[in-house]
C-alpha positions in Angstrom: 57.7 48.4 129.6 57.9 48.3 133.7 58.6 50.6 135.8 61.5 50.4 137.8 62.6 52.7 141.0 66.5 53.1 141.8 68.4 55.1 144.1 69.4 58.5 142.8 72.8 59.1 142.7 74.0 62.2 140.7 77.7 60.8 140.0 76.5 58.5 137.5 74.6 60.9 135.3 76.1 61.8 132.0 75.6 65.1 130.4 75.7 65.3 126.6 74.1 68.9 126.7 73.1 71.4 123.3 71.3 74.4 124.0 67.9 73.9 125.5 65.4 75.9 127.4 62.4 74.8 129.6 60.0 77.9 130.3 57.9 77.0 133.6 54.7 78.5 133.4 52.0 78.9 136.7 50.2 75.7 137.8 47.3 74.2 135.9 44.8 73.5 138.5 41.7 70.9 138.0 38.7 70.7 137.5 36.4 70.1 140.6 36.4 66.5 141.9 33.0 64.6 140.8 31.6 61.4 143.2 33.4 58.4 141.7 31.0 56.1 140.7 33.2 52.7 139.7 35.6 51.3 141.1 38.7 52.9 140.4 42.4 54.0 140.5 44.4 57.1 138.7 46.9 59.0 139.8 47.8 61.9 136.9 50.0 65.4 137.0 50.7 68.0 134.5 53.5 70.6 134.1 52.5 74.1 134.3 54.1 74.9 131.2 52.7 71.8 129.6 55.9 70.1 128.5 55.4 66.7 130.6 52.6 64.1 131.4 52.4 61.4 134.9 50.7 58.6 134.9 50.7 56.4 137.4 54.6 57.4 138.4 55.7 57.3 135.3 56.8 60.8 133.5 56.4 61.3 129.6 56.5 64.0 127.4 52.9 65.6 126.7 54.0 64.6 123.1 54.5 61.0 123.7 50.7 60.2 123.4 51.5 56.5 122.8 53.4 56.6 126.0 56.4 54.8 124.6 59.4 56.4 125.9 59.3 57.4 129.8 61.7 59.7 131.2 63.9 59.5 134.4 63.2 61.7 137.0 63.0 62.6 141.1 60.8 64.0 143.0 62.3 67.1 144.7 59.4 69.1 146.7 55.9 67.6 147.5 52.9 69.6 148.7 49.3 68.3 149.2 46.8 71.8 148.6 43.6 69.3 148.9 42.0 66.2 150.3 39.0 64.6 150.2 38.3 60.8 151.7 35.5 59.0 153.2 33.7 56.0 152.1 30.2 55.5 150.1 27.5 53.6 151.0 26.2 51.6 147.9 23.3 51.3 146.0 21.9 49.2 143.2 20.7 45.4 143.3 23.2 43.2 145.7 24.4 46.1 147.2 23.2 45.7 150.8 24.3 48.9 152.0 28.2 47.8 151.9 30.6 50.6 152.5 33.7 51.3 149.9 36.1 53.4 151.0 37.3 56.8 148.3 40.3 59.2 148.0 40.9 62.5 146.6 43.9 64.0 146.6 45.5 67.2 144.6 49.0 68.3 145.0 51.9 69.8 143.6 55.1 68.3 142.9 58.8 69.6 141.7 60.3 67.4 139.3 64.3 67.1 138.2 64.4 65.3 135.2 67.3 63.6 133.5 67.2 64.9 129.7 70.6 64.6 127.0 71.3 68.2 128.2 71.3 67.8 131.8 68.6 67.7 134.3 65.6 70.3 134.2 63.0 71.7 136.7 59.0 71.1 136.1 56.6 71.7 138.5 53.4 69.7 138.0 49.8 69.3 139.5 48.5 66.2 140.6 45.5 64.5 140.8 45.1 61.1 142.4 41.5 59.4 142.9 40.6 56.2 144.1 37.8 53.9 145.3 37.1 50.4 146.0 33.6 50.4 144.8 32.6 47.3 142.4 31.6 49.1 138.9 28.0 47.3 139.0 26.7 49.6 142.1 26.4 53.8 142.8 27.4 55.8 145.7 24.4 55.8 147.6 25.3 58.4 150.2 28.7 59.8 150.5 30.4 60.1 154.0 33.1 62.5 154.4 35.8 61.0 156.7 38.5 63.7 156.3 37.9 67.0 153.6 41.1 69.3 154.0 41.1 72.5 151.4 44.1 74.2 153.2 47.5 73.1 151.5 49.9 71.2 153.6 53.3 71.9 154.1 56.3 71.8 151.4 57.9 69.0 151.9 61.4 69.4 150.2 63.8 65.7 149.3 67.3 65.9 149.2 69.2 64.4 146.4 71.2 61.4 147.4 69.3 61.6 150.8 67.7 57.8 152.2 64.1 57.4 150.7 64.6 59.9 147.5 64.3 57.5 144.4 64.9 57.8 141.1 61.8 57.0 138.9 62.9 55.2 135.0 61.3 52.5 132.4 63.4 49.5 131.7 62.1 47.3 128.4 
């Protein structure tokens, strides 16, 4: 399955809709970050009410666990409420000292998601980490290049507006 991104565009939604209700719960929040010690990419959320799953930009429901069916969706509201980024200096044999840069970020997102019913509203936590070191070496000593623990500013998407996409699987 790939992941394709297209332009949203409301008019061409259909709405075959029963009764169905989403309850949106508070935020889950994460775990403290821990170094990163392979090299490394993942960028995860979860809905606070624990309906829905992201993985690498693509939205499932937490049921799904074989990931076989993703959902459409947009993103409507983005706020980063942490950051952490620097680089490590390596360790281990061959290592000489080489710097690999690392990322940390946690946010929160707002979700509309295209369902049989209609579109629905989930707000999800994210967590994306990411470094370039090679597997075979450790952080040696971490330097901090940027390390932000105030949340940044809402930043709200309008549907149909340039540079909002819509986010679905094609087989």
């Amino acid at each position: 399955m790939q992941n394709v991104h297209h332009r949203r565009n409301r008019s061409r939604r259909t709405r075959t809709c029963g009764a169905m209700t989403a309850a949106l719960a508070a935020l889950l929040t994460f775990p403290g970050v821990s170094n990163i010690e392979a090299s490394d990419y993942s960028n995860t959320c979860k809905s606070g009410d624990g309906q829905y799953v992201m993985d690498d930009g693509a939205l499932y429901r937490a049921t799904d666990k074989e990931r076989s069916s993703s959902l459409t969706y947009a993103i409507l509201e983005q706020q980063v409420l942490s950051r952490r980024a620097g680089h490590c200096i390596a360790k281990g044999p061959g290592a000489a000292d080489q710097k690999y840069d690392f990322e940390w970020v946690k946010s929160r997102i707002l979700v509309e998601i295209d369902t049989p019913c209609g579109q629905q509203h989930a707000k999800m936590t994210c967590e994306l980490a990411s470094d370039g070191m090679p597997a075979a070496f450790q952080c040696g000593r971490e330097v901090l290049d940027r390390t932000d623990q105030s949340p940044g500013p809402n930043v709200r998407y309008a549907i149909d507006s340039p540079g909002v996409w819509i986010h679905t699987a094609r087989s």
